[in-house]
Every structure is written in C-alpha cells, then in structure tokens.
N, C-alpha and C positions, 0 to 999 in steps of 0.2 A: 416508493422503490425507484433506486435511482440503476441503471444498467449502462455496465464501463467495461473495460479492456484497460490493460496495462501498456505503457511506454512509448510503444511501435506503433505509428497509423504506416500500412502497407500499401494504401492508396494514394496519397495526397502527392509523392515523391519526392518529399523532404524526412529529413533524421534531427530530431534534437537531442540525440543525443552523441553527436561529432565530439573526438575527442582527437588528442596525439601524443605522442612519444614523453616521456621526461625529457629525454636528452636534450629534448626541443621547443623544450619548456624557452617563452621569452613571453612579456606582458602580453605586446605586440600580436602575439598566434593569438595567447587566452582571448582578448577581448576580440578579434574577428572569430574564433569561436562560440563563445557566449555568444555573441551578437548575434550570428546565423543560427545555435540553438533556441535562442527565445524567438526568434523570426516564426522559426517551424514550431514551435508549441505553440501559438498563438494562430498560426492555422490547419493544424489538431483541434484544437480546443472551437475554436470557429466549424473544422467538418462536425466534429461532436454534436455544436450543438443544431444544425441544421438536421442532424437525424435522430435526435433526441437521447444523443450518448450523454448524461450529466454526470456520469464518474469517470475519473481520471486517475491514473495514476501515473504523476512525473517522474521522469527518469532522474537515477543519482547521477546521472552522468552532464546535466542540466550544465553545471562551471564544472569543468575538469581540473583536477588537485585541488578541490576548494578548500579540501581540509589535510594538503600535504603543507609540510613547511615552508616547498618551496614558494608556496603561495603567499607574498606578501603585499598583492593588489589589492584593496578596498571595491570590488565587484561590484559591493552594497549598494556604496553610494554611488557609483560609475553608469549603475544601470539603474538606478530608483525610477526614474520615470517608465523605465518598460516594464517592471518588475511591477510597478503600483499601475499601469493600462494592463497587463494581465489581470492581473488580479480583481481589479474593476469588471473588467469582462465577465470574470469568474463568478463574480457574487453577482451580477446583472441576470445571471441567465439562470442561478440556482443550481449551481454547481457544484460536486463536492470532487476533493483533489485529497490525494493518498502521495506516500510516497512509501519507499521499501530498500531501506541499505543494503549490500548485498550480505553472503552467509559470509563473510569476515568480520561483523561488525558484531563481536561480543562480548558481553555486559557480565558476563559468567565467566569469561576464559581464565585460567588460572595465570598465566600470562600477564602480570600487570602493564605491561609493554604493548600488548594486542587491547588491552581496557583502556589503557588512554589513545591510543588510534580509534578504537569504537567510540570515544566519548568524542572525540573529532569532530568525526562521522559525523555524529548525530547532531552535533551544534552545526554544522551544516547544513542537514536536512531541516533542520528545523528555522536557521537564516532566510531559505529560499521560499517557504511559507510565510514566515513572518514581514519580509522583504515584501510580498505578494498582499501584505494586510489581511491573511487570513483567518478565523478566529480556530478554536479549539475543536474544531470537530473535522480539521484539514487535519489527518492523521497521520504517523510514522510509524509502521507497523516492522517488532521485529521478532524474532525466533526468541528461545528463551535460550537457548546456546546446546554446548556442548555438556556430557555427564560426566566425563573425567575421572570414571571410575568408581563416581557418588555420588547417584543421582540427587539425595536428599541435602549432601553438603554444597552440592552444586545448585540447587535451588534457593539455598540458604544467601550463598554468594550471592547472587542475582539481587534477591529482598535487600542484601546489606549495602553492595557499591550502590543501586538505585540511591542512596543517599546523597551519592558525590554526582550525581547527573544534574544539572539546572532545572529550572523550573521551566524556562523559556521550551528546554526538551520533556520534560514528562507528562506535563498537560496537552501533547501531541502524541505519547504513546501509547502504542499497543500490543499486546500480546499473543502470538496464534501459535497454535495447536503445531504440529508436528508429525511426518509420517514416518516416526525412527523414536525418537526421545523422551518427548514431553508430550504426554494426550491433553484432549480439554480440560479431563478432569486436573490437571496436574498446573495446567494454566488458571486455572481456577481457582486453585490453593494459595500461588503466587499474587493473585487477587486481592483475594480476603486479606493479604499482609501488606500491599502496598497502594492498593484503589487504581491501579491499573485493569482499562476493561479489554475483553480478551475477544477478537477476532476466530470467529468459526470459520475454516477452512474444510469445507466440507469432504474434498477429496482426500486431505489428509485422513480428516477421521474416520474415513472408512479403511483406509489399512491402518490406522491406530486408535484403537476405541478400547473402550472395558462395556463393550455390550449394547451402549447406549443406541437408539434410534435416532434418527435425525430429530426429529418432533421434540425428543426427550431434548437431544444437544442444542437445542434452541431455546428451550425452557430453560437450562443450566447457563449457557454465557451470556443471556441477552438480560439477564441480570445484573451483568457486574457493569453495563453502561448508564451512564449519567444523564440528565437533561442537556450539559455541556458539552458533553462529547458528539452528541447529533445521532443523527439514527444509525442503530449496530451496524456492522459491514460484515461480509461474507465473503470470503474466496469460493470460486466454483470452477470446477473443471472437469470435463468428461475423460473417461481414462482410455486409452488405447487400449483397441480388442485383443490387440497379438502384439508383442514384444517384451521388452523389460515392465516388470512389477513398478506400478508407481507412476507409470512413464504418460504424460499428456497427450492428448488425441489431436489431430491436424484442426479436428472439426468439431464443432458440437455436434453432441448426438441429442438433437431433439426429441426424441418419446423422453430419455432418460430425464433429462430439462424437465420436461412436462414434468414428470413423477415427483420429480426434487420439489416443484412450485405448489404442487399440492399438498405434500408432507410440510411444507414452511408458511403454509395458508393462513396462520393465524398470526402469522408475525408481519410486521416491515420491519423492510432490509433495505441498504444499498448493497448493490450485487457486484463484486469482481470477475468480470470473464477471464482465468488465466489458462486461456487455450490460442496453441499457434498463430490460428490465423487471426486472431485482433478483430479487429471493427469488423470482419467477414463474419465471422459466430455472434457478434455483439449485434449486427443487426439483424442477422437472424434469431437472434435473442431477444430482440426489441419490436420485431412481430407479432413472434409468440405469446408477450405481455398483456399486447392491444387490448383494451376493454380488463384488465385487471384495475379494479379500483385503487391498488398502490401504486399501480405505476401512472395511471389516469389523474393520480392528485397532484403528482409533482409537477407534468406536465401544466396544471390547471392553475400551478402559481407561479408559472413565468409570465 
C-alpha cells in the first residue's frame, strides 16, 4: 500500500503547476514555465519520498496548452533530460504517479468537437508519462462522462470511440465511479466490454451505490485489474460534517480512516488522499499505516 495526495505540496513553497494567459502564449513564457514546473515536481516528489508519500498524482497543468494548437513546441524533446531524471527518481524510490484530466475531457460527449479536444488531452497526459519512461501501471484516470439523456446509449459511446483512442493512451486508463452518473456497478459493465480496470472511489460510492458494502466494492473492481496495470488504486476522502452534500473535508477524519482500513483489510491498494489539505492528512495518513504489513512491504523494497 502505497499513500499519496494529489497535485499541490502546501509545504514545500513552490507550485508545478504555474501557468498563464493564451494571449500570452510565446515559446519564450512556455519553456521558463515548464522549466520552473518540473523544478517544483521534482522537489514534491523528493519531500514525498523523505516521508514515505509513494503516490503521486501530477498535475495536468504540468506544460500549459500542451494539447492546444497553439502549441507547436516539441517540449518532448526540449526537456528529455529532466523529464527522463524524473522519472529515474521515480522508479528509483518505488513510486507510483497518476494523473487526472480535468471534468472537460470526455470520451462520451456527444459533441464530436469536445471528443477530439479530450482525445488531445489525453495524448498529452499520456506524453508526459511516457516522456518520464513510465511503464503501465503510471495511470490516467477518467470519469465515464456525461448521460445525455441515455445513459445506456451513452455508455455505448464511450465502449465505441475507445476504439479511436491510441494504444500509447488506453494501456494508461482508468475508469472511476461517479457520485451523480455512473456507479461501480456501471463502470464495471464498461469493463467487461473494453478491459479497462475501474478505480474505486470510495467517497463517491457512498453517495452513489446500489447497496454494495465497501468489502463487497472491493471484491467487484479489484477484479477488472491486470498484473500490468500494478496494484488497484483507490480514491479516499473524508466528507464534511456540515455543508453541501458531496463536499470534501479540510482534514481527514481519522476514526473514519480507521474504519475504511479495516473494511479493505483483505485487499492492497495504493491510496489516493483527495482531501484539502494534501501532504497534511497524507501524513497523518502515513502514521496511522505504521506496522500495517501493506504498507510495511513497500517501504521494505526501496
């Protein structure tokens, strides 16, 4: 069991994920851009591993407009040598790295206009892995989209464009749950039809379920992962006591932690922490682990 945070280190006082204006678009900005974001992900990735954070999740914002038109810099090659010292870093320490387009990137939209911006997208996300020399189990996790009024022809879409996605992007994808649209179950069926393995979100599926237990939802997706794909991934997140339905908590609520780690006791996972405060709940996350033989094994092979 590997325990991560997404995007943001709130300590360190750098951002990789700096961006700026189109208007303002010139080579010139991108490349002192890039430069200063890979600078700060490489000392993210360095605090990570001094406190035993081994998952990550890079920001899309990584090369800004990598995947607009106006983008006709070769980045690839521009940066291979920091791009391939990442990435060495990465697999040196036993790391595993995610990444997450944002909710515009869909593969379902009935919009063929909005399906080739997502197919973009994702040749991008999947560049900046590949750029890093990562293998298959450095994953690109997306939503299954929008219903559009059908949900079942709309799941249909999804199985059919997969066809027009590269290979370079599907052997890096995954599928998660939804707390509005698409349950596990529903990701699951999408599955069986295209060998895509399906990320449990765990906050989702408790406001979106057909009943299932955690235990049970764990037994159902951790199926559809491969030897190839590396061990299943989990999104986690404690919910806010008081506000909007759905809405993420500043902090982890540690008993609740507790209770989740027990109901998933028969599994490993790599854990996604998607709560506020980042590497603050993560290492209070990475306490609570201590003396857990999953998370004692990964530690035991760096």
């Amino acid at each position: 069991m590997r325990i991560g945070y997404p995007c943001i280190n709130l300590t360190i006082g750098c951002k990789s994920d700096r961006t700026f204006r189109l208007k303002s678009y010139s080579e010139e900005r991108l490349i002192q851009t890039v430069q200063d974001n890979l600078d700060c992900l490489l000392k993210i990735l360095k605090f990570n591993v001094r406190h035993n954070l081994l998952f990550f999740r890079i920001t899309s914002d990584l090369v800004p407009f990598a995947s607009h038109p106006i983008c006709r810099f070769n980045w690839h090659e521009y940066f291979r040598l920091k791009f391939g010292e990442i990435g060495t870093f990465i697999k040196s320490n036993n790391m595993r790295i995610s990444m997450h387009p944002d909710q515009f990137t869909l593969i379902n939209s009935i919009d063929n206009g909005v399906f080739e911006r997502s197919l973009s997208e994702l040749v991008y996300h999947a560049d900046v892995l590949d750029s890093m020399g990562l293998d298959g189990s450095a994953k690109i996790q997306i939503h299954v989209g929008g219903v559009y009024g059908d949900k079942k022809e709309s799941m249909r879409r999804f199985v059919k464009r997969l066809e027009r996605v590269p290979g370079s992007v599907t052997r890096r994808l995954v599928i998660e749950n939804d707390d509005r649209n698409y349950t596990l179950r529903d990701c699951i069926n999408i599955s069986s039809e295209t060998g895509l393995p399906v990320l449990l979100d765990v906050f989702h599926h408790a406001a979106n379920n057909l009943g299932e237990t955690v235990g049970k939802a764990f037994s159902l997706f951790y199926k559809t992962w491969k030897p190839n794909d590396g061990t299943p991934m989990v999104d986690y997140s404690s919910p806010r006591s008081e506000g909007r339905k759905g809405s993420h908590a500043e902090s982890i609520d540690l008993k609740r932690f507790g209770r989740f780690l027990e109901e998933a006791r028969s599994y490993d996972f790599d854990l996604m922490l998607e709560i506020k405060d980042k590497e603050k709940s993560a290492l209070k996350a990475e306490e609570l682990v201590r003396g857990d033989e999953r998370f004692e094994k990964i530690l035991g092979t760096r």
